[in-house]
Phi, psi and omega in degrees: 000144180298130182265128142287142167240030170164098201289288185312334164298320181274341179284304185304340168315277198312332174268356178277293185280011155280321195231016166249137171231140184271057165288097140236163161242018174298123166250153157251106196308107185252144151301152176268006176248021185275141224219138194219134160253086141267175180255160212313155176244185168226108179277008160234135210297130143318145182256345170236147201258247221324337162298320171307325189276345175223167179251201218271008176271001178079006163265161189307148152279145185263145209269013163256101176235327163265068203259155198282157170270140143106344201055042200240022174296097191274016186222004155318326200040189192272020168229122202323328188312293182320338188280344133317126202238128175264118207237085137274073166183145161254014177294289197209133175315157169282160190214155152246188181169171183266103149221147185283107187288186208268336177272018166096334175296151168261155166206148184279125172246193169256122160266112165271111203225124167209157169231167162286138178075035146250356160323113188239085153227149189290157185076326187278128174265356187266188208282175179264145207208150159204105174209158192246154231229142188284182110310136172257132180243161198261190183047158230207027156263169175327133146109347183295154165196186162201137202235125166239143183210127152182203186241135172250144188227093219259129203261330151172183194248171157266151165212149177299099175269139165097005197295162204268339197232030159323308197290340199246084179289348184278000198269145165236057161247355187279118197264038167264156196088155189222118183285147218269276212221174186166156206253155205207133178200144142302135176243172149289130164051099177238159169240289159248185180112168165291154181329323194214083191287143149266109161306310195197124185246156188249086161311098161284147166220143197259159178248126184253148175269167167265036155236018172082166204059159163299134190271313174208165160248158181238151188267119191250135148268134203243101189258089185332092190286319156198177212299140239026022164312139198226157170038190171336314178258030165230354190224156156238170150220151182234149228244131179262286195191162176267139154239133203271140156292140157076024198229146185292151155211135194297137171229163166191144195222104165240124209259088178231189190259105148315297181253151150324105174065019165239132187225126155236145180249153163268181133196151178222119148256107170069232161296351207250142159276137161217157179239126153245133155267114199290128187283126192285095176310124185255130205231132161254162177224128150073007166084029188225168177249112154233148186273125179291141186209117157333103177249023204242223017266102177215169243195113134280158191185129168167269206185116160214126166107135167194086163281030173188130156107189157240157188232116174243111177237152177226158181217143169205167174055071192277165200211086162265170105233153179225175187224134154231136197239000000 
């Protein structure tokens, strides 16, 4: 179980990396044989989520706990924001490390590690997550945008076995799988939905051999039909590309203004491109037609949602940029 030692350091950490932004463009470069003292992960789950959920003094644990020592943060990218980690699971900490991929190579990556049924904040019902948050940039003109770009290598998903709606992976009642990254804004005149909506999410879900394990996993965008949209009537999902286990593959995402009030999200797996243009929802309110219009952009990545299973993700060689105009 996660120790917190000092609540107050960490809540002031956290306001700090809400509200400094960095354009520099110094990185810090590591050799892949570079040995990092991070801390200890727990690669087994708690068998009780409230013990999971607190440290030993009976308080919530707070949910930025895991920032790297040392400045040896190789998925920070080059914006300070980034450097903030939302660690909702007490399965095992983010880590880095040397691991050996399926062509025999090695690469030092970022571990993104969850299981089901660790999520530890007290009260939160959504899924367990260690994920890292973009700049967010404002407003709806033209040229804004913000960009996450690197390689991900997925080691596993989560999965239900015996779940009812397994067979159908386009049903978005099917809970298999896990999400990589996903884009993410505030609209004008929101009616419903959350506070803080996902446009469009990249879903791994796995492919099984018939002699059993997994064969590749295939990558789905999980897409808004209109804005806060959620579940069967608010989301679909379509189909990206297939990806092979344990193998790097380039991903990138971008969540930007075409137009004045035009919101598109990009995404690329591997070779393959998809385009959404996010739909401006027309709401009536107060007995008049207004339209939802994007005022937002920012862009998550790591590892989020397992409702069966464990989930392992690595990110490694992270890239941002943005523009606000």
């Amino acid at each position: 179980m996660k120790k917190v030692t000092n609540n107050i350091l960490n809540l002031s950490l956290a306001a700090i990396l809400a509200t400094t932004v960095s354009c520099t463009n110094d990185e810090n470069v590591l050799n892949e044989d570079n040995s990092l003292q991070l801390k200890k992960q727990e690669d087994t789950a708690p068998t009780q989520l409230m013990t999971c959920g607190q440290n030993a003094a009976g308080k919530k644990i707070y949910r930025f706990t895991d920032i790297v020592p040392g400045g040896n943060d190789i998925n920070k990218t080059q914006v300070h924001k980034t450097s903030g980690i939302d660690d909702r699971t007490c399965h095992a900490d983010y880590h880095q490390k040397n691991v050996t991929l399926a062509d025999g190579s090695r690469k030092f990556v970022g571990v993104y590690k969850i299981a089901a049924g660790t999520q530890n904040q007290s009260g939160d019902s959504t899924q367990p997550r260690i994920e890292r948050a973009s700049k967010t940039v404002t407003g709806s003109k033209k040229g804004t945008f913000v960009q996450i770009e690197g390689y991900v290598t997925i080691k596993s998903v989560g999965h239900q076995s015996g779940h009812r709606f397994n067979n159908d992976q386009l049903d978005m009642r099917n809970t298999q799988g896990t999400y990589i990254i996903q884009a993410k804004g505030t609209h004008h005149n929101k009616t419903i939905g959350s506070p803080d909506p996902a446009i469009l999410l990249l879903v791994a879900k796995p492919k099984f051999k018939s002699s059993g394990g997994v064969d590749y996993f295939k990558v789905y965008r999980e897409q808004i039909t209109k804005r806060g949209g959620s579940g069967t009537d608010g989301r679909k999902l379509l189909f990206v590309a297939d990806v092979q286990p344990n193998t790097r593959t380039k991903i990138l995402m971008k969540n930007y203004f075409k137009e004045d009030n035009e919101q598109w999200v990009k995404v690329t797996v591997g070779s393959t491109s998809k385009f959404l243009k996010v739909p401006n929802t027309k709401v009536r309110i107060d007995g008049r037609d207004r339209f939802q219009v994007g005022n937002q952009a920012k862009i998550r990545f790591g590892a989020y949602r397992v409702q069966g299973g464990t989930a392992e993700i690595y990110w490694d060689t992270m890239k941002q940029t943005y523009k606000q105009n």
